[in-house]
MOPAC internal coordinates of N, CA, C and O (Angstrom, degrees):
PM7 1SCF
backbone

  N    0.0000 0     0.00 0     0.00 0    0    0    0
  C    1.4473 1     0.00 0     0.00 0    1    0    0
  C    1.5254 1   110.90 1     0.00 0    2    1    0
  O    1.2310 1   117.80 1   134.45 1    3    2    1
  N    1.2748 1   121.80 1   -45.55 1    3    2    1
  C    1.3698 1   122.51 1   173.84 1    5    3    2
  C    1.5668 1   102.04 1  -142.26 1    6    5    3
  O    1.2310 1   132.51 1   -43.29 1    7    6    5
  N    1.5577 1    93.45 1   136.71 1    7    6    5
  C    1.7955 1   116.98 1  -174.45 1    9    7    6
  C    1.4361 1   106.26 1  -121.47 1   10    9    7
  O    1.2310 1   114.82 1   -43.33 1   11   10    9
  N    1.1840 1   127.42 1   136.67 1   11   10    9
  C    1.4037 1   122.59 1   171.77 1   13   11   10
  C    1.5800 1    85.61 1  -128.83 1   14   13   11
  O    1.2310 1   126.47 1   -29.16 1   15   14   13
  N    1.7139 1   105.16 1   150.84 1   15   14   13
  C    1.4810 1    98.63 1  -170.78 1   17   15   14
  C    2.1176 1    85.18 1  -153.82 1   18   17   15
  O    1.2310 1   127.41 1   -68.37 1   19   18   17
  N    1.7151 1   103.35 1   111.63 1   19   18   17
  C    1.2241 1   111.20 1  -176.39 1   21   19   18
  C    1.6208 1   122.22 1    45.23 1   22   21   19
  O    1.2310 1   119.22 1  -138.09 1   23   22   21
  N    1.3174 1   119.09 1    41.91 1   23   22   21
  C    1.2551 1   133.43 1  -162.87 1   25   23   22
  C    1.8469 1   103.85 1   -69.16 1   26   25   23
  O    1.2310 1   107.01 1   -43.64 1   27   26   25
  N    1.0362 1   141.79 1   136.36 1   27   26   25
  C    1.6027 1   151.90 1   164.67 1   29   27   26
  C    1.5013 1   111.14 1  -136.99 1   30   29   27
  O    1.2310 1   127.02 1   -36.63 1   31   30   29
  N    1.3505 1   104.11 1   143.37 1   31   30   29
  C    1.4109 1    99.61 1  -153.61 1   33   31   30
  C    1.1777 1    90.68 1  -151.34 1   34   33   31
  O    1.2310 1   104.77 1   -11.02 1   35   34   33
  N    1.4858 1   145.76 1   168.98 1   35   34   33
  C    1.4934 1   163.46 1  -158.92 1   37   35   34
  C    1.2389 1   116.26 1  -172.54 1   38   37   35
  O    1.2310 1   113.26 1   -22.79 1   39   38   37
  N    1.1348 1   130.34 1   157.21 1   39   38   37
  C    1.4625 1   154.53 1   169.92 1   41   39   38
  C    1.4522 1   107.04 1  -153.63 1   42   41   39
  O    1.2310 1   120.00 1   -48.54 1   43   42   41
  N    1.2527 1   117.61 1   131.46 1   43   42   41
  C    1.6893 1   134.82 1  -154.51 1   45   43   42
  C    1.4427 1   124.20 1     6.34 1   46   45   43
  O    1.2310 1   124.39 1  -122.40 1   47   46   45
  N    1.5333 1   109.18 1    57.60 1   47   46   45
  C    1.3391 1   110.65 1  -178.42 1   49   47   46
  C    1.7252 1   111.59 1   103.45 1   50   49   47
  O    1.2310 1   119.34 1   160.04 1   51   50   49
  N    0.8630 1   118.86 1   -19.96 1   51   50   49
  C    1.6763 1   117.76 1  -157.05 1   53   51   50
  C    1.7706 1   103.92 1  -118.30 1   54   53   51
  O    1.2310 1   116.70 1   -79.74 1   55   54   53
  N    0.9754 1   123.88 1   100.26 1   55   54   53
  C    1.4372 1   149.42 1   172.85 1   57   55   54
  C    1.2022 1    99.70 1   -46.61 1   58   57   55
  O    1.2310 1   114.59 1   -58.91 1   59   58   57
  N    1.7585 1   127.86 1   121.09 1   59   58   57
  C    1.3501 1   123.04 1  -160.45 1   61   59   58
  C    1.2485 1    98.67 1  -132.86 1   62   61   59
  O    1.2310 1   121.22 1   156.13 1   63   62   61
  N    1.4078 1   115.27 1   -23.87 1   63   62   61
  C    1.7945 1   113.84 1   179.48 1   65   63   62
  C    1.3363 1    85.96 1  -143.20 1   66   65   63
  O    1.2310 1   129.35 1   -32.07 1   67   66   65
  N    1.3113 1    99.58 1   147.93 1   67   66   65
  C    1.2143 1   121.97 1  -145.90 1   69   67   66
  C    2.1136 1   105.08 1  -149.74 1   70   69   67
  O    1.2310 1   125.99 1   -96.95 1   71   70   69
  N    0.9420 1   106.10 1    83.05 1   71   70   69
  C    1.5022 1   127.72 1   159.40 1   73   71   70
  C    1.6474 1   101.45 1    79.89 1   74   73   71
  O    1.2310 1   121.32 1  -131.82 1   75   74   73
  N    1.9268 1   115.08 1    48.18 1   75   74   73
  C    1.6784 1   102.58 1  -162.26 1   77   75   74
  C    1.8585 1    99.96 1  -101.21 1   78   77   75
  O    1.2310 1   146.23 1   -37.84 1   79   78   77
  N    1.0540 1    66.58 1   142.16 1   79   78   77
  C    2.4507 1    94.65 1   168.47 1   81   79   78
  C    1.2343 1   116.32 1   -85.42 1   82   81   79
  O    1.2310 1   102.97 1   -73.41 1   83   82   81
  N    0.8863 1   148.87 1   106.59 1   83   82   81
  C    1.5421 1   136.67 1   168.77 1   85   83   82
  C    1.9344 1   107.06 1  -148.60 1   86   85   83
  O    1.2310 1   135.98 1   -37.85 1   87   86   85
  N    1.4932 1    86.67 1   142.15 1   87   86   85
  C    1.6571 1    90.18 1  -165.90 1   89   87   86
  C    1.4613 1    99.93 1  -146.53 1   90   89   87
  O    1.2310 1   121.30 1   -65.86 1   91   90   89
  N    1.4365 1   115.11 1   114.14 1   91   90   89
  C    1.5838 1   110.22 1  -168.94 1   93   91   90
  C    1.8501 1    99.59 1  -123.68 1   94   93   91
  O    1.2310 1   128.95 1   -84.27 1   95   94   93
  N    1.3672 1   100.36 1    95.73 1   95   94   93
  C    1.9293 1    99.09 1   165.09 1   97   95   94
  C    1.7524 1   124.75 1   -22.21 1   98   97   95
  O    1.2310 1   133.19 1   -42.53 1   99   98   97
  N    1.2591 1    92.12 1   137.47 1   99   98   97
  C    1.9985 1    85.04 1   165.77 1  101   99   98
  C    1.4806 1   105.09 1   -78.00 1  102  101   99
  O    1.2310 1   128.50 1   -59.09 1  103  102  101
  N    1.5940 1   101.23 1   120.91 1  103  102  101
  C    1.0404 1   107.71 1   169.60 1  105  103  102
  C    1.6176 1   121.17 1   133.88 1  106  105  103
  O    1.2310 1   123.76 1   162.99 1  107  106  105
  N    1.6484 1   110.40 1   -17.01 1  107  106  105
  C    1.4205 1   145.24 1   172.20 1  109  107  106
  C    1.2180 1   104.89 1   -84.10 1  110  109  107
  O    1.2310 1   119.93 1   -24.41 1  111  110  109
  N    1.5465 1   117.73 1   155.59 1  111  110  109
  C    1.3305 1   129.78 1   169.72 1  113  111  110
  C    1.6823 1    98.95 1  -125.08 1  114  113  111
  O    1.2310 1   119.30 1   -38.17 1  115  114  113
  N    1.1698 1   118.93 1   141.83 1  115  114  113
  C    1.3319 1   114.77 1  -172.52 1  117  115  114
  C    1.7992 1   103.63 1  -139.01 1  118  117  115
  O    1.2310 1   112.74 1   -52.07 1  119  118  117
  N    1.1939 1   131.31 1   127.93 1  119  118  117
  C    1.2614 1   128.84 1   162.20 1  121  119  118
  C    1.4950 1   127.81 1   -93.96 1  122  121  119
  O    1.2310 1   115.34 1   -45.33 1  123  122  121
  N    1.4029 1   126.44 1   134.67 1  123  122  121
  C    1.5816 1   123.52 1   161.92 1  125  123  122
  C    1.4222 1   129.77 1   -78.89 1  126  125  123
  O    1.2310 1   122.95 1   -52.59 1  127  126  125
  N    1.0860 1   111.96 1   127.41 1  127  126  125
  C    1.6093 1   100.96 1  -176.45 1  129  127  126
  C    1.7007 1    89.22 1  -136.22 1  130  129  127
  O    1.2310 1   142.56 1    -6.93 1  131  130  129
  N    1.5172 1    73.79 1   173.07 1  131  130  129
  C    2.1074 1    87.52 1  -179.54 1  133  131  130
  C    1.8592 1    93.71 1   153.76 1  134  133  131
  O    1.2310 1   137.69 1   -12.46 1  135  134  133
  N    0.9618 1    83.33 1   167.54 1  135  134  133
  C    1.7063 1   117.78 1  -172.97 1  137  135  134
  C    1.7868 1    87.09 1   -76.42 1  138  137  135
  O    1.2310 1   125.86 1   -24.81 1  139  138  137
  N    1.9172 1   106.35 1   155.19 1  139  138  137
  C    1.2294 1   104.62 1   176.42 1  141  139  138
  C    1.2975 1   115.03 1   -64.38 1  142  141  139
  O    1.2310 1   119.37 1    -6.64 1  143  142  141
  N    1.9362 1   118.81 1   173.36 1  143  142  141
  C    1.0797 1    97.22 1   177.90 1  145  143  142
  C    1.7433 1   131.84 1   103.00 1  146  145  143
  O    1.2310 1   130.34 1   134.51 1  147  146  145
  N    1.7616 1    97.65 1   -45.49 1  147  146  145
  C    1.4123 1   102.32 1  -160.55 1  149  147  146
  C    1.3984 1   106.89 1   -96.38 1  150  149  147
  O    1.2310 1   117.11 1  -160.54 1  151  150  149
  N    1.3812 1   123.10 1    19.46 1  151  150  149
  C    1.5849 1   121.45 1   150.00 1  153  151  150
  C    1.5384 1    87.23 1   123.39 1  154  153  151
  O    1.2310 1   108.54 1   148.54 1  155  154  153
  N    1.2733 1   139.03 1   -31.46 1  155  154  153
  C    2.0651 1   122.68 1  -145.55 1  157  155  154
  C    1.3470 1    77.92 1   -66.30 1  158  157  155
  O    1.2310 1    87.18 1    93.14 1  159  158  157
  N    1.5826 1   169.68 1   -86.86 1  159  158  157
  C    1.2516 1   135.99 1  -119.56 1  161  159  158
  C    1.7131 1   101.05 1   -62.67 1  162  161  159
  O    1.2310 1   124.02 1   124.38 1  163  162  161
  N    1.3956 1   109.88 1   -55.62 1  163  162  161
  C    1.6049 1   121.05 1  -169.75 1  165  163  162
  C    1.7124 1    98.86 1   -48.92 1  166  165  163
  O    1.2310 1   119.74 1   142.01 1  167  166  165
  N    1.1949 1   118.09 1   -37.99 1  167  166  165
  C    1.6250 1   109.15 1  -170.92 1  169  167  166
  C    1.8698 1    98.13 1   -76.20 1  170  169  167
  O    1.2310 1   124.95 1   126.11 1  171  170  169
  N    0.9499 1   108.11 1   -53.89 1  171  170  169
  C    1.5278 1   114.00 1   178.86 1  173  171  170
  C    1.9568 1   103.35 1   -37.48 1  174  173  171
  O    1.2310 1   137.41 1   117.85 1  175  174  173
  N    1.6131 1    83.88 1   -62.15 1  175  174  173
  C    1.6789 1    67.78 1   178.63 1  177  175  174
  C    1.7496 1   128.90 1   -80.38 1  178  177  175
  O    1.2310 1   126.91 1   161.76 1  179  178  177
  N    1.4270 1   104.32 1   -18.24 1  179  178  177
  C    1.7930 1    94.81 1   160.73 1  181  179  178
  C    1.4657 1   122.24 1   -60.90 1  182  181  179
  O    1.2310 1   125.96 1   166.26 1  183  182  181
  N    1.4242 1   106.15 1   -13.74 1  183  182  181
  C    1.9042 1    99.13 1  -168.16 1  185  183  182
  C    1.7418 1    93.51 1   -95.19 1  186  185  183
  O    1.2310 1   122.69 1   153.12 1  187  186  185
  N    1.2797 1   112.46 1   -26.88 1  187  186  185
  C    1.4140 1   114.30 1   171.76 1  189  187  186
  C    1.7316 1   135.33 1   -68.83 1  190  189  187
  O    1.2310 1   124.52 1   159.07 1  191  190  189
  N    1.6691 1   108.93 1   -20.93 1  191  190  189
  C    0.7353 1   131.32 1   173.96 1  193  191  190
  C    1.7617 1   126.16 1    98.04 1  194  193  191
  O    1.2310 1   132.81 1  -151.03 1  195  194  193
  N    1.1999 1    92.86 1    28.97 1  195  194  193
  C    1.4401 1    93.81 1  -151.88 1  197  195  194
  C    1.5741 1   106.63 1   -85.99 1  198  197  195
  O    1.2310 1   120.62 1   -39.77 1  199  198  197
  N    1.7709 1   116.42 1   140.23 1  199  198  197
  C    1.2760 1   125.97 1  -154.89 1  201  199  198
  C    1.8941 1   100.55 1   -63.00 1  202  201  199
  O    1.2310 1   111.23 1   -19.22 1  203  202  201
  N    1.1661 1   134.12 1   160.78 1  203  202  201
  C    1.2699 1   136.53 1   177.04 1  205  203  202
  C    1.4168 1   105.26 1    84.00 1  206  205  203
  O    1.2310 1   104.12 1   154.55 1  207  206  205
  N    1.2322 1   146.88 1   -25.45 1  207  206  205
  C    1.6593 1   150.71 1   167.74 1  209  207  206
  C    1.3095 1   115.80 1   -75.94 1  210  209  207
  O    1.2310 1   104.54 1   -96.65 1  211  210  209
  N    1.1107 1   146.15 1    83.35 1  211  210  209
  C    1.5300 1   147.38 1  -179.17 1  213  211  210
  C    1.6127 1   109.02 1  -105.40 1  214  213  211
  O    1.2310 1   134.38 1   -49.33 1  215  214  213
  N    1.5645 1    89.80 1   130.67 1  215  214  213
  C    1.9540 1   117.23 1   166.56 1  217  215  214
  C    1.0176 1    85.91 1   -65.75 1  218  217  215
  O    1.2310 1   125.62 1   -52.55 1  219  218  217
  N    1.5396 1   106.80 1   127.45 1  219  218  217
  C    1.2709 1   114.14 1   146.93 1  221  219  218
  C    1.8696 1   123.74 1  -100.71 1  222  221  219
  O    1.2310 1   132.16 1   171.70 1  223  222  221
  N    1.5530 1    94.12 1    -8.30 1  223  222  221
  C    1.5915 1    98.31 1  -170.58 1  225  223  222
  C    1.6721 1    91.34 1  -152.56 1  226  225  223
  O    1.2310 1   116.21 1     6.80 1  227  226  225
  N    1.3250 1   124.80 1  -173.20 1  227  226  225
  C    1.2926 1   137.89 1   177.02 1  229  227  226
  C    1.2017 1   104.88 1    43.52 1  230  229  227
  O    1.2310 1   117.21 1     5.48 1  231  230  229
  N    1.4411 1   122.91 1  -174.52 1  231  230  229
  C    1.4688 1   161.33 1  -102.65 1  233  231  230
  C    1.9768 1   104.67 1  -170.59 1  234  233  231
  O    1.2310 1   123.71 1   -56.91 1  235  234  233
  N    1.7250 1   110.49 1   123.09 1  235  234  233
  C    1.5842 1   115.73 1   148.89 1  237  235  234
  C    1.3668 1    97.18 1  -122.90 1  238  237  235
  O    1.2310 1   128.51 1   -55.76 1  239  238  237
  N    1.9821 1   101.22 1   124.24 1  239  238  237
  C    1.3519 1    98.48 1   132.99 1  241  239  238
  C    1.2547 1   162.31 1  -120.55 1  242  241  239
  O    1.2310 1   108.51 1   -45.58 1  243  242  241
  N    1.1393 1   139.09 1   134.42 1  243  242  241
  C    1.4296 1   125.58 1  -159.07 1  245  243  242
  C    2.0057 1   117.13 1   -92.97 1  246  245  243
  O    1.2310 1   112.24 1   -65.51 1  247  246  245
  N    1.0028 1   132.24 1   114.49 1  247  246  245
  C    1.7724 1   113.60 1  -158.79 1  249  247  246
  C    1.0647 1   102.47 1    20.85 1  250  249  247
  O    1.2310 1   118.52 1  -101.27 1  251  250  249
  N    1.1712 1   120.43 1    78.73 1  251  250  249
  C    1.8175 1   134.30 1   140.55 1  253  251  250
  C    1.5070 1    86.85 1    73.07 1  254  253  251
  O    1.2310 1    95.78 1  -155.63 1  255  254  253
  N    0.8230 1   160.16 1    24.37 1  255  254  253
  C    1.4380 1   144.96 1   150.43 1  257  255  254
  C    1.6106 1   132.37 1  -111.02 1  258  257  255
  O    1.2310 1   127.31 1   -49.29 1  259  258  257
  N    1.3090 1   103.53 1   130.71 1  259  258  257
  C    1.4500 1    95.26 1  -153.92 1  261  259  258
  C    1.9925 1   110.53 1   -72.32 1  262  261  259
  O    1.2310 1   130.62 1   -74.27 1  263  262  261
  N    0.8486 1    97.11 1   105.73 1  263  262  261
  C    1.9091 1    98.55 1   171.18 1  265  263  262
  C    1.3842 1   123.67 1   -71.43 1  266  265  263
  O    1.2310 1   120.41 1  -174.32 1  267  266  265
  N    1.1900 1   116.82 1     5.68 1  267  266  265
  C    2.0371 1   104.09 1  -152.42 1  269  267  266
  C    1.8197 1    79.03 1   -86.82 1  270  269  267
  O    1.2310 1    99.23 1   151.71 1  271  270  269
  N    1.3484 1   155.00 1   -28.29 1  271  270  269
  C    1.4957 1   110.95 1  -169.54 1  273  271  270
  C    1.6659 1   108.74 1  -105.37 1  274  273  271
  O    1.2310 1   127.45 1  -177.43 1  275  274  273
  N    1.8142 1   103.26 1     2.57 1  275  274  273
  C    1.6675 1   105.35 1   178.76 1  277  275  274
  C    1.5019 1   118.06 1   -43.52 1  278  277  275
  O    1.2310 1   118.67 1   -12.95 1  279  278  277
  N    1.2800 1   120.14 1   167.05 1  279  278  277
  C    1.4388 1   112.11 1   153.01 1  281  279  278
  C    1.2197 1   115.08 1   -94.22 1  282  281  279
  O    1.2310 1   123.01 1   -13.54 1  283  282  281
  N    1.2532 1   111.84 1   166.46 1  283  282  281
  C    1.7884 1   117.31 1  -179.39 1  285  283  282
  C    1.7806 1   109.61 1   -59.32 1  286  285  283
  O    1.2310 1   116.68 1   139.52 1  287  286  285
  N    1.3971 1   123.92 1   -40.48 1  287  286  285
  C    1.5027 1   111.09 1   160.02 1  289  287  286
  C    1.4849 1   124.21 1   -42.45 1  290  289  287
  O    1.2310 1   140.06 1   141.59 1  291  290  289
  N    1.2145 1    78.68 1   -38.41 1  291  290  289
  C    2.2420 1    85.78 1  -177.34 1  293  291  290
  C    1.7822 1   111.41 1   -72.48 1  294  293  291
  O    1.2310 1   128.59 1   140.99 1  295  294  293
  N    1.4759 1   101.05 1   -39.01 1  295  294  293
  C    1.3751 1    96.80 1   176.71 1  297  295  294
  C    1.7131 1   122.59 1   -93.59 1  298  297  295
  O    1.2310 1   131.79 1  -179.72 1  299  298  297
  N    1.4765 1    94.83 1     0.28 1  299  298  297
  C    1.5410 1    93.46 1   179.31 1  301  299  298
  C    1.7799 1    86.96 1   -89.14 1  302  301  299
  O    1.2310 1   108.10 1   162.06 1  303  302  301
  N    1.1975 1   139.83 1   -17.94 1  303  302  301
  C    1.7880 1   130.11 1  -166.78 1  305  303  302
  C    1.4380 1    93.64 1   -74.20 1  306  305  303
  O    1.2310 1   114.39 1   152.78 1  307  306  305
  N    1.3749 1   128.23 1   -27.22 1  307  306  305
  C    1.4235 1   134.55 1  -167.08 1  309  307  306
  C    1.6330 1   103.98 1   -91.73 1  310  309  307
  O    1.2310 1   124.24 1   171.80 1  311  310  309
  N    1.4065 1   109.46 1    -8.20 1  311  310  309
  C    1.5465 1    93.42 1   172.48 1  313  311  310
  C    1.6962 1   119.47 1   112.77 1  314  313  311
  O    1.2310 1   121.97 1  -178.72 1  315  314  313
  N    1.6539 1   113.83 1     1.28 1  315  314  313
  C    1.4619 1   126.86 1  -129.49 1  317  315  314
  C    1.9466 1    74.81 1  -151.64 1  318  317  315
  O    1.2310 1   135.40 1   -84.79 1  319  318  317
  N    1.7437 1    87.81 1    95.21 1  319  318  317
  C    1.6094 1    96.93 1   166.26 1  321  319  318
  C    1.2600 1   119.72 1  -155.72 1  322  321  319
  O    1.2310 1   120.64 1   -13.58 1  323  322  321
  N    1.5995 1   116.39 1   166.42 1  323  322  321
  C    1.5814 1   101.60 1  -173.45 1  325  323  322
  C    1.9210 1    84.71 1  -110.28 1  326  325  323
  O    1.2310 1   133.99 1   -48.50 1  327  326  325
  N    1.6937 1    90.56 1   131.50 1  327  326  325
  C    1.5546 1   108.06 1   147.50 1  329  327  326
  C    1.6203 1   148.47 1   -89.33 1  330  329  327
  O    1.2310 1   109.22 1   -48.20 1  331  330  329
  N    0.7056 1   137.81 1   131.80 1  331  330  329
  C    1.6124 1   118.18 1  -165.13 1  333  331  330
  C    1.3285 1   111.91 1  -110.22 1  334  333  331
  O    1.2310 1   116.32 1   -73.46 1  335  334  333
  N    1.2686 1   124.60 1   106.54 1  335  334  333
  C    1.5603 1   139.66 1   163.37 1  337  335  334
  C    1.4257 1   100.35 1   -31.36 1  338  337  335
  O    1.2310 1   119.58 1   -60.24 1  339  338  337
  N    1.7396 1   118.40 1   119.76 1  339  338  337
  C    1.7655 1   110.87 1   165.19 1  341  339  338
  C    1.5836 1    72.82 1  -143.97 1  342  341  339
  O    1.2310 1   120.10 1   180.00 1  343  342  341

């Protein structure tokens, strides 16, 4: 369902993820954890699309379709959005 394949990513110059793999089946629930700092908001928002986060290298996919240059309208019609816990 979703593939990330050598993903690197930036926000104003500064390289925040840095060469990541991640591949979660339809049908899995998967959690991120890590110490502050270590990128899961920045990845959350590169897979979401969010303006100011730019691929600089690798591949998202969403059911076999590649998302990394969609916009977040395009990938929220597919089902693929960020929510915010308040």
């Amino acid at each position: 369902m979703l593939k990330i394949k050598d993903l690197h990513a930036e926000i104003d110059g500064k390289e925040i993820i840095k060469g990541l793999n991640l591949e979660v089946p339809k049908g899995e629930v998967h959690a991120i954890m890590g110490p502050n700092g270590s990128g899961k908001s920045t990845l959350s928002y590169v897979i979401a699309g969010r303006d100011g986060y730019d691929v600089t290298k690798g591949s998202i996919e969403f059911d076999g379709q590649d998302i990394t240059d969609m916009d977040p309208d395009e990938r929220a019609a597919l089902g693929l959005f960020l929510g915010f816990q308040y």
